[in-house]
Structure formats: C-alpha cells, structure tokens
C-alpha positions in Angstrom: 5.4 124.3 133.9 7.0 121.6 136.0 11.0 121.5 136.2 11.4 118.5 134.3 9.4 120.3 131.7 11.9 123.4 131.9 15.0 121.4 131.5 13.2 120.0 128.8 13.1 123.7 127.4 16.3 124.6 128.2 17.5 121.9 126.6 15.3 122.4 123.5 17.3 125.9 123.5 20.6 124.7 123.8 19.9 123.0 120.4 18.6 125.8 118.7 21.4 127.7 119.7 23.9 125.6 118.9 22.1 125.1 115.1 22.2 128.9 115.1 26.2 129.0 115.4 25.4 131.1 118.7 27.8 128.3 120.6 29.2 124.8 119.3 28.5 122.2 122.3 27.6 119.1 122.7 23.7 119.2 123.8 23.5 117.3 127.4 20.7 114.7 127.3 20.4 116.2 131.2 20.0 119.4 132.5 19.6 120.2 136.3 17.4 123.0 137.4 16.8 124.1 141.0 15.4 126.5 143.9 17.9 129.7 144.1 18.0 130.2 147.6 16.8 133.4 147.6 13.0 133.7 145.9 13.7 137.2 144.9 16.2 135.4 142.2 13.3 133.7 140.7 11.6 131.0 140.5 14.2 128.7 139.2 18.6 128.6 138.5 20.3 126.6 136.2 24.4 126.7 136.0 24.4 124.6 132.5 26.3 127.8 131.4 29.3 127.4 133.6 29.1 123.9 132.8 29.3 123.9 128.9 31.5 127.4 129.0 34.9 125.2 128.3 33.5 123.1 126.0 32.5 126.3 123.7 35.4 128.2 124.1 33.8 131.1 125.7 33.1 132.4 128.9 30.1 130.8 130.6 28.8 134.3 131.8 28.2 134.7 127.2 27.6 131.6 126.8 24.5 132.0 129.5 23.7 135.4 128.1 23.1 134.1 124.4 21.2 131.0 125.7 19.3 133.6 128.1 17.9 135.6 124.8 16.2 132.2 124.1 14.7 131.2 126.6 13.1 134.8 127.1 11.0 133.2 124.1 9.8 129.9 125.4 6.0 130.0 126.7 5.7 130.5 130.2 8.8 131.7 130.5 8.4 135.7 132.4 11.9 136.6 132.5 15.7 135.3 132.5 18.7 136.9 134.2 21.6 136.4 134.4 23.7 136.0 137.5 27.7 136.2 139.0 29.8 133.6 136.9 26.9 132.4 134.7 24.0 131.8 136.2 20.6 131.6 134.5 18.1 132.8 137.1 14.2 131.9 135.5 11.3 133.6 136.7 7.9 131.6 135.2 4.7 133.6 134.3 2.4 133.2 136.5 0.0 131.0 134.9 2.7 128.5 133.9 3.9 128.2 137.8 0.4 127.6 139.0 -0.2 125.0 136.2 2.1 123.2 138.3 -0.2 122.5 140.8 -3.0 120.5 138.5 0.0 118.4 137.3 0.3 117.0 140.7 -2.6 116.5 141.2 -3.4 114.3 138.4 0.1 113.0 138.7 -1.1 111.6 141.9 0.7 108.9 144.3 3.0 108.7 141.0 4.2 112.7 141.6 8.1 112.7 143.1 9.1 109.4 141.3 11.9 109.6 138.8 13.5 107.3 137.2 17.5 109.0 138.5 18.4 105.2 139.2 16.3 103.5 136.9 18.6 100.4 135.7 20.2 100.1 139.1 19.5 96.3 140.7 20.1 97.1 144.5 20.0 94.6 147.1 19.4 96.4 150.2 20.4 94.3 154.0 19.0 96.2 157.3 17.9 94.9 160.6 19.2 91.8 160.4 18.4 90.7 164.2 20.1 87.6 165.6 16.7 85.8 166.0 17.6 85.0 169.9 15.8 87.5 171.3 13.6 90.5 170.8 14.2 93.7 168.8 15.2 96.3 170.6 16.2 100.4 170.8 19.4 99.1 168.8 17.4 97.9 165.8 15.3 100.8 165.6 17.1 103.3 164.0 17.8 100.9 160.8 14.2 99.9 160.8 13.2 103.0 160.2 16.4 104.1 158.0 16.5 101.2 155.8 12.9 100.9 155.1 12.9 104.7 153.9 15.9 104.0 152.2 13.9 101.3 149.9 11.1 103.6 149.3 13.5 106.3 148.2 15.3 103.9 145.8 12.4 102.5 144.1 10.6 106.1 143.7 13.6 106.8 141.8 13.4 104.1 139.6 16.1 101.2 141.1 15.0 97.4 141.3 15.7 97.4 144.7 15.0 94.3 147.3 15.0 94.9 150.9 16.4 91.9 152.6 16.6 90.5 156.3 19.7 87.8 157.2 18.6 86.1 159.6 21.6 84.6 162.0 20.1 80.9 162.7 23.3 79.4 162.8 25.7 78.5 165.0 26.7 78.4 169.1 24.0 81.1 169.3 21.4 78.9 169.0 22.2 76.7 171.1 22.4 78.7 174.2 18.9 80.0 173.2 17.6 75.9 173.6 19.5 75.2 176.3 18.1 78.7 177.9 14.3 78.0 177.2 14.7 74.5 178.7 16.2 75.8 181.9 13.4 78.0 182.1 10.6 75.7 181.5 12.8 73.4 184.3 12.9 76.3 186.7 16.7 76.2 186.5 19.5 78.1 186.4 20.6 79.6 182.8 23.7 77.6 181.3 26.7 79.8 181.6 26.4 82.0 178.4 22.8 81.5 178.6 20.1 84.2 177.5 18.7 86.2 180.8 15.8 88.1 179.5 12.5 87.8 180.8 11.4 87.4 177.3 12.8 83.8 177.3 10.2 82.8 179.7 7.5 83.7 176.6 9.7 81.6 174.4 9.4 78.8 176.9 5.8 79.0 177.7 5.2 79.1 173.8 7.5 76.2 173.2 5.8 74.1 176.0 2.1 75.0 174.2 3.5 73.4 171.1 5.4 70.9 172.9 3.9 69.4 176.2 6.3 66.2 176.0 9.6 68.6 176.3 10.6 67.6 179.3 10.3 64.1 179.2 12.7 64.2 176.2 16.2 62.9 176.6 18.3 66.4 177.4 19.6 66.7 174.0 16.7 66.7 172.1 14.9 69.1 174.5 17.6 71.5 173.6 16.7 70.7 169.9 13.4 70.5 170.3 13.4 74.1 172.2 16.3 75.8 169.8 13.7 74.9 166.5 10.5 75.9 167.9 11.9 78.7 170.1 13.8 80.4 167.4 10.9 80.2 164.8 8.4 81.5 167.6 10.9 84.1 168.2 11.8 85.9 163.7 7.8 85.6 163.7 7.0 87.9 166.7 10.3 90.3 165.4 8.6 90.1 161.8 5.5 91.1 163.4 7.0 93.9 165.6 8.5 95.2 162.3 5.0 95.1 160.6 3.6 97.3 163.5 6.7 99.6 162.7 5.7 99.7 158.9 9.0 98.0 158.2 8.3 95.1 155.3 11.0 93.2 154.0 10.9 91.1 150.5 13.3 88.3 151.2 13.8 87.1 154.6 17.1 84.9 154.3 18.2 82.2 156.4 22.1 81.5 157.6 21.7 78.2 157.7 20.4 77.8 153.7 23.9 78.7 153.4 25.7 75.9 155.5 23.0 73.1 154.5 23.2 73.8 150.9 27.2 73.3 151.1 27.0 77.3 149.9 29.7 77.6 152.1 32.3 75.2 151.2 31.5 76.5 147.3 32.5 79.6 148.3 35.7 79.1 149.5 36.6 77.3 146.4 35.5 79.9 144.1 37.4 82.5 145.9 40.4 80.0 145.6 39.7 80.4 142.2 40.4 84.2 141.9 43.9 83.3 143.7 43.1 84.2 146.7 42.9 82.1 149.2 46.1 80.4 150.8 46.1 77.8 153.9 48.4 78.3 156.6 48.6 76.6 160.2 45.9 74.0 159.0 43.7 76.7 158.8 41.8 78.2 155.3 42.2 82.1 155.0 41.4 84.5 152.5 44.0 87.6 151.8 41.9 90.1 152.2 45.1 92.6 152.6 45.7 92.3 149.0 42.7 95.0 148.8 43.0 96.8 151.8 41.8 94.9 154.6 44.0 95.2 157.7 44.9 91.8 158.0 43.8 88.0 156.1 40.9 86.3 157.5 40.1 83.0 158.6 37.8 81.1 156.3 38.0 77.6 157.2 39.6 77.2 160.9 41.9 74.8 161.7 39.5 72.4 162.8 36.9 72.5 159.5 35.1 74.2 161.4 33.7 77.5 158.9 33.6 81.1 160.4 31.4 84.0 160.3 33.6 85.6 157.6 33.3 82.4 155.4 29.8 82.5 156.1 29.2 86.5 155.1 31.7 85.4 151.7 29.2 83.4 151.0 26.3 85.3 151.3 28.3 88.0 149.5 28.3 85.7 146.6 24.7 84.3 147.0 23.5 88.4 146.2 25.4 88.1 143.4 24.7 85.1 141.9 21.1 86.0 142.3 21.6 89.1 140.2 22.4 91.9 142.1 25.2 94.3 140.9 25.0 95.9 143.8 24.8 95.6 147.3 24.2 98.1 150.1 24.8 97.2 153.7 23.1 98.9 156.5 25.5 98.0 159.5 25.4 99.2 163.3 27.9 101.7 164.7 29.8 98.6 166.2 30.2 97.8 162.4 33.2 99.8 161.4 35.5 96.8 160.8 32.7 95.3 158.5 33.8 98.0 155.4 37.2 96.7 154.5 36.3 93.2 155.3 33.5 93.5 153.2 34.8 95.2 150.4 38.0 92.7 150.3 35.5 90.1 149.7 33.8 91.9 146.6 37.2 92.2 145.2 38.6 89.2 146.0 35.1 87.8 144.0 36.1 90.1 141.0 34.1 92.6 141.4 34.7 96.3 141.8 34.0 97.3 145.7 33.4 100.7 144.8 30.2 99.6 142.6 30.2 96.7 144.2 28.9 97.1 147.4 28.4 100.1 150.0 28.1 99.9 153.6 26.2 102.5 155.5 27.3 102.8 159.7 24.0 104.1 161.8 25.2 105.9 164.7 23.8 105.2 168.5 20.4 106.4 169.2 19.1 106.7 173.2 15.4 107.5 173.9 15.6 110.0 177.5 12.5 109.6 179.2 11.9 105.8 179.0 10.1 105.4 182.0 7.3 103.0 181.5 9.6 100.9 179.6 10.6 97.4 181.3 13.7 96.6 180.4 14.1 92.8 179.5 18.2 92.0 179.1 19.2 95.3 179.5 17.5 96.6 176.7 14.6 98.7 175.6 12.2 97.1 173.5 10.5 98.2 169.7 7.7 96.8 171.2 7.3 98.9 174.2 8.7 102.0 171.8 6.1 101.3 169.8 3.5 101.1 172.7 4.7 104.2 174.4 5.3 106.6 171.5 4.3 105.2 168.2 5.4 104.4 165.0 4.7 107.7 163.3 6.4 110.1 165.8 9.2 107.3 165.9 9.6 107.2 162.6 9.6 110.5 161.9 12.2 111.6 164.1 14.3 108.9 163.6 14.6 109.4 159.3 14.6 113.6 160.4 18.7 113.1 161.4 21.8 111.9 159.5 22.3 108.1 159.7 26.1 108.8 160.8 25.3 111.2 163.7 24.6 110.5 167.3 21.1 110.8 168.0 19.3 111.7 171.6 15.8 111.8 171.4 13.2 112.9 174.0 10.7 110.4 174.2 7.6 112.6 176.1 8.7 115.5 173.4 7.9 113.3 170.8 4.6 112.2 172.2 3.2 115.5 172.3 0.7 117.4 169.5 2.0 120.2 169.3 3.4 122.8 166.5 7.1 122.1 168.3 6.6 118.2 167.5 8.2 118.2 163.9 6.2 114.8 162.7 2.7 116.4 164.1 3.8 119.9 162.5 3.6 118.3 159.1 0.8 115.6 159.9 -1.6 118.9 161.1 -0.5 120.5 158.0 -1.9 117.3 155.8 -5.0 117.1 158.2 -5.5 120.9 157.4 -5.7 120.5 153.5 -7.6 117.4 153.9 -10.2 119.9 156.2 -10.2 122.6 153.7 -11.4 120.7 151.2 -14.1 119.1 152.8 -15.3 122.7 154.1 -14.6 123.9 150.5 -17.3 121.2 148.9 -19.8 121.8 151.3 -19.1 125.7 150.2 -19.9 124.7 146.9 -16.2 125.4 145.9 -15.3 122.5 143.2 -12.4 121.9 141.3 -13.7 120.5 137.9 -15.8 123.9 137.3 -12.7 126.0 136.6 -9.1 126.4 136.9 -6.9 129.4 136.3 -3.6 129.5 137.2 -2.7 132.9 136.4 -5.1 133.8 139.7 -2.3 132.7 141.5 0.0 135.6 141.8 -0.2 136.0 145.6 3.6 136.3 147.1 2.8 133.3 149.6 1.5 131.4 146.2 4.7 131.6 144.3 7.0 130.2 147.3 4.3 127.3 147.7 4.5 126.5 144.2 8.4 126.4 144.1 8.3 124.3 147.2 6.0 121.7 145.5 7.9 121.8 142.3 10.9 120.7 143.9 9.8 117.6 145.3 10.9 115.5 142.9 14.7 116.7 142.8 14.4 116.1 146.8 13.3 112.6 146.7 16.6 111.7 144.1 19.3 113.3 145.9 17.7 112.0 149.2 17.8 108.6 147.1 21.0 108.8 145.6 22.8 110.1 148.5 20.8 107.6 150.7 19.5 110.4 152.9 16.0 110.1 154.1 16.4 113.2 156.2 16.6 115.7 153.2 12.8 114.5 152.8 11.9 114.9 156.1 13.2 118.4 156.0 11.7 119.2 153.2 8.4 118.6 154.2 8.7 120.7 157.2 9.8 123.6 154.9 6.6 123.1 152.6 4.1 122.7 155.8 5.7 126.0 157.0 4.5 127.4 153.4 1.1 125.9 153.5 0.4 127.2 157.2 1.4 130.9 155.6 -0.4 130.9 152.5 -3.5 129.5 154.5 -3.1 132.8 156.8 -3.0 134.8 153.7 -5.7 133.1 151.1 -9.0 132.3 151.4 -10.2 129.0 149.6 -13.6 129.2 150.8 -15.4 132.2 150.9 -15.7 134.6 153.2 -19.6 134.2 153.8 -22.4 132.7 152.1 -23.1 136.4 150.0 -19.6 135.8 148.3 -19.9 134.8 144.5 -17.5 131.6 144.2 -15.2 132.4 141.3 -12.4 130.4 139.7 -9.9 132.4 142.0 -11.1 130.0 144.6 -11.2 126.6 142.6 -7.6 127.2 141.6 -6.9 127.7 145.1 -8.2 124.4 145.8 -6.4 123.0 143.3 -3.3 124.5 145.0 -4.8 123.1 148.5 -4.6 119.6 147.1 -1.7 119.8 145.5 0.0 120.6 148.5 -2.0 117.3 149.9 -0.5 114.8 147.6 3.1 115.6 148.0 2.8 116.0 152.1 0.8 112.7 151.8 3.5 111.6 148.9 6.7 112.5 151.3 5.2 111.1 154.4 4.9 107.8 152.5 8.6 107.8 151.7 9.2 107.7 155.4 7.0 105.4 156.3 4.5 107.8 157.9 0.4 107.8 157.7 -0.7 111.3 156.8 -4.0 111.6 158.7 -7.2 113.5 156.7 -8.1 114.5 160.7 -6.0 115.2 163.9 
C-alpha cells in the first residue's frame, strides 16, 4: 500500500463514517499522511482527526477513535492507535508495506511526481550573468539551486519555464568593446575597462572572426568587438552551464526589450494604472504607494530609460506571455530587489503576494582553491568544474538552505569516501546497481516470484517507510522551494539501504542454497531502493553511477 493509496482509504472511511452518523463533516478531497518520527509508532500518522474535530463538534481524540474502528477493517491495514490529542498512528500488514516496493518499480522514472502544483504556470529567472565576462563562484550556487528548483516544480506537476535574462544592454557593453580592442591593440584598458585575463580569449576569438578589426575606424572596432565579443562570450557561459547540467528553456535578451520599444510601452501602461507621475523632467513610478522605500526613476531626465524601467518591462513581458507567476532567484546583494520588484507587480495590477516571489541565495566560498587561477578576482565555474566536478558540486551546493552562508571545503568534497555526503549516496546507488547484477548471475530473478509478506525483517520495514515517503519529500521540497530536504533525504534512505544490506541476504549464501521467493522479493526491494536514489539524484541534477 503506497500513501497516496492510504489517504485514499482514510478518506474512503471518513465517508462511511459520516453516512453512518458516527460524525457529520465535510469529507476533505485531501488527506495528509506521514512518517511518525519514531518507527515504533507505526508505519504511518495522520492528524485529519484534530483537523475535522471543530467541524463535528466533538473532540478530535473521538472523533479519531470512531474513524480508527474503521480503518482497523481496510485491507492491509495491521493496526490503528490512537495517539496524544488525536492522532491516528497506522501500522500496515506486512505484505501491504512490501507491496510498496513493486509499485516503484513499475512506477519507474515517473515514482515521486505529484501533481501538488499541477495548474501552477511558473516562470522561473536564475543565473542571469551580465554576458561580459565568465561565470564564476558567484553564479554557482543559483546554477545549481535554480536548476533543482525547476526539476522539483515540474515533478510536482507546475508548467514551469526556466529562464536566463541576459544583460546585453547598456554602458556595460561598451566597456567590454572598447576592452577587447585594447587588448588586441596591446593597450592599456579604458578607465572602467574589463581586466580579466579572459578578455584576451575574447579578443583572440574576435580577431579569428574578424582579421580587418583593426583597420576599422575606432568606432566601429568597438562595435565590431562589443557584437562578436559578447555573443562569443553567453555561448561559452551557456556551455559552462551545460557541463554543470544547468539547461535553461528561454534564454532572453535585454535588448529585445529596448529595440522592440517594450520599454517605452511599459511606462505607459503603468501610467495607465495611475501610477506613474513626472517630476524634475524626469519619469518615475510610485512605488511607495505599495511599500517600496522610495519612487523610482523610470525615464531620467534626459530620455534616457533606467534599469528599473527596463526590469518593469520585463516584469510585464512574463506576464503578457502568460505567466501568473514569477519566481526570482536573486544574489545576496539582491535585498533591495523584493520591494522594488513587488511595487512593480502591483503597480501592474497584480497581486505581489501571488504575483511574484523572490528567493535571496546567500554567499558561498570554496576553502582550498588552490589550483584555481583567478581571472578578475574571481574563481571560475569552469575551473570549479575542472577541479571538483559537477556531481560533488552540485550536491553539496542543493545539500544547504539557499538563505544560509555556505563554506565549503573544496579537497573534502573531492574525496570517495563514506564522510563525502554526494559519494555516500552515489555508492549506495552503485551498491544496488551491483547487487543486482551479482543477483542474476545467482540465478536470483524478479519475474519468478514476489511476496511481500517475506519482508518482515526490522531493517525492511524502516526501508520501506523511507521509500514510501519520497513523494511527500519531493512536494514540500517543491512547494517550499527547498532542494535540500531532497538531498537529506536521500542520505537518510542510503543510511537504510547500507543497514538492511548488513542484515539481508539477496543472493545466496553459497551455490547449495535453494533460491526462494524470500530472495526475489528482496530484489525487488534492492531495486526499489535503486529508482528513487536514481529518481532523487535526478532532482538535483546528479548522475547516479551503476559502478564507483
């Protein structure tokens, strides 16, 4: 019995009881079922008791004790207690916990998706690198983040796009031409101009495409460089984010905005909703009217637009291309972005709280970075990548709270060993891939019998529960957009795995042993516990080897 099917039943018992005059309620269409914290309170707690108590009149601790006599009848149900307030504390036969583990494995790739968000049209903004230069150790935490983040939305059933702004407009670029032609002149950089070493690449690039650069007139070798320069440079980030397993659906351009006179529309729409006043020559918007703390430029005094016209405008392009709502994955220099950009959701008519949510990613340092060369003062995803790797980055990096300060140990995380969270749970997916290899040559196959009331070894039941509450993980790590929780929760279920493979033989023992359908079940179990290590790994972005 899976949870979803026991909420079913529970469910299916509230009904009866309420056509039975035991309670009068309104039957949820919903009913939550979890873990209890403690195993020896069974194998699953409900507190739909406590939460229908008022509405029958009673108190939920009857209330749970007359819907308890009911459930005691459902199939598969072993026993039902009742617990402090209300509780219902379920305890599954045996045979109906194990079935769990053929469900997921016919459920597949597909077993963890829900559909908790299903109807939700999300458009989701991370990265979003200034394309003057490479990514670096200040990107990588929302590379990994956001990308998880998407997974986790659409497993639980949201339309959800993953979208990169890229900032190709403006002063910015510019200085990035004017920087590649110095260095192709062997000059010194304009003042402003971009010192890394990587502008030397950009210049050697844009003198392969361009030979004649030089012998242009000075402003159009800064043209010529700022086009081919910045183009050379959001195809070797969107390249560095492949390597990182980092895809995005909609790359969009700044400048679309500005050339498209998006810009200019948006102001007057905003004018529209009454909110936009001019003062001092200059456009503003009064973003105080909704808590911003103070009005912003729009349109300066010179027609010149700003970066908050600019992000109204892109505010409203999400919309108008159908997304209700909009999540923001800013940098921890961000902070001043939330009322800003909720002001501009609600001076579009929209409600900010459904709106649009903005999520602030706190600092992340790498100690140990020693074969990294620093180019402008920054570390490099590429050289991340080439010194510890996308999986153990990854991993670590979705294994923390967004909003907490993060110091990671870069040689720690190179190492294979049981202290290395990401190779803890990668060993534990090798192991079940290697058990079931040395479990066909044994002759041991699944498809010649399965009997899940074989599994009544302690270390079975906890496994079981551990698998069975995958799918409540992967929503409330969606809804609460916390890839950590699944990151945790794998490292709880490898720690299971690891102790029912010290306790239970698959195989067996030696080549006089009868196999019996006690060992195909187990290897039903084995591979269970191989989809959803494989399934949770995927969430994060993370391969899950079949050999280490």
């Amino acid at each position: 019995m899976t949870p979803e099917q026991l909420a079913e039943a529970i469910i299916a018992a509230l009904g009866q009881a309420v056509s039975a005059g035991d309670f009068a309620v309104e039957v949820p269409r919903e009913v939550r079922v979890e873990r209890p914290r403690s195993r020896e309170h069974g194998d699953w707690s409900t507190n739909v008791a406590l939460q229908l108590g008022k509405q029958a009149g009673m108190p939920p601790r009857e209330l749970a004790t007359r819907l308890a006599a009911r459930l005691e009848s459902v199939e598969g149900v072993a026993a039902v207690d009742v617990a402090g307030p209300g509780f219902l504390n379920i305890t599954l036969e045996a045979a109906s916990a194990g079935a769990l583990a053929r469900s997921i494995v016919e459920a597949g790739p597909a077993y963890g998706t829900n559909e908790t968000l299903t109807g939700h049209v999300i458009n989701l903004e991370f990265v979003s690198a200034n394309p003057t230069g490479p990514l670096h150790i200040g990107h990588t935490r929302w590379a990994a983040l956001g990308d998880a983040i998407h997974r986790l939305l659409s497993a639980s059933g949201a339309e959800v796009t993953a979208e990169h702004y890229t900032n190709d407009a403006g002063n910015q670029l510019d200085l990035l031409g004017a920087s590649i032609v110095a260095r192709a002149q062997g000059a010194p950089l304009p003042e402003g101009g971009y010192p890394g070493d990587y502008v030397a690449d950009l210049a050697d690039a844009v003198l392969a495409r361009r030979p004649d650069l030089l012998e242009l007139e000075e402003q159009e070798q800064i043209a010529v460089a700022r086009e081919l320069g910045y183009r050379t440079q959001v195809a070797q980030n969107e390249q560095t984010l492949t390597d990182f397993n980092v895809h995005f659906d909609v790359w969009f351009s700044e400048r679309t905005l500005h050339d498209s006179g998006a810009v200019e529309q948006a102001v007057e729409r905003l004018r529209e909703q009454g909110h936009v006043f001019e003062q001092e020559g200059a456009i503003w918007l009064r973003t105080t009217d909704f808590g911003d703390d103070r009005d912003r430029v729009l349109i300066r005094a010179n027609g010149v637009p700003t970066y908050f016209a600019a992000d109204a405008a892109y505010y409203l392009s999400k919309k108008d291309r159908g997304f209700a709502e909009k999540i923001y994955l800013l940098g921890a220099d961000h902070h001043g972005y939330i009322g800003r950009l909720k002001a501009i959701a609600a001076c579009a008519g929209d409600d900010p709280e459904v709106a649009i949510e903005v999520l602030i990613g706190q600092l992340v340092t790498i100690a140990g970075a020693r074969m990294g060369r620093r180019r402008g003062n920054a570390l490099l995803l590429t050289e991340l990548l080439q010194w510890i790797g996308s999986d153990p980055l990854r991993y670590s990096l979705a294994r923390y709270p967004a909003d907490s300060p993060l110091d990671l140990d870069g040689e720690e995380l190179r190492k294979r060993t049981n202290d290395n969270p990401v190779f803890y749970v990668q060993y534990a997916h090798a192991r079940t891939c290697n058990v079931a290899r040395l479990a066909r040559e044994d002759g041991v196959s699944r498809d010649d019998g399965f009997d899940p009331s074989l599994l009544t070894h302690q270390t079975e039941a906890v496994l079981l529960a551990g698998l069975g509450d995958f799918p409540r993980v992967v929503a409330q790590a969606a809804t609460l957009r916390e890839p950590h929780r699944v990151a945790r929760y794998l490292e709880a279920l490898s720690a299971s795995f690891h102790k029912w493979y010290d306790e239970c033989r698959v195989r067996p023992k030696d080549a006089d042993e009868e196999i019996t359908d006690l060992h195909r079940t187990r290897l039903w179990l084995n591979d269970a516990t191989r989809q959803v290590l494989a399934n949770g790994l995927g969430l994060l972005g993370v391969n899950a080897p079949e050999r280490m």
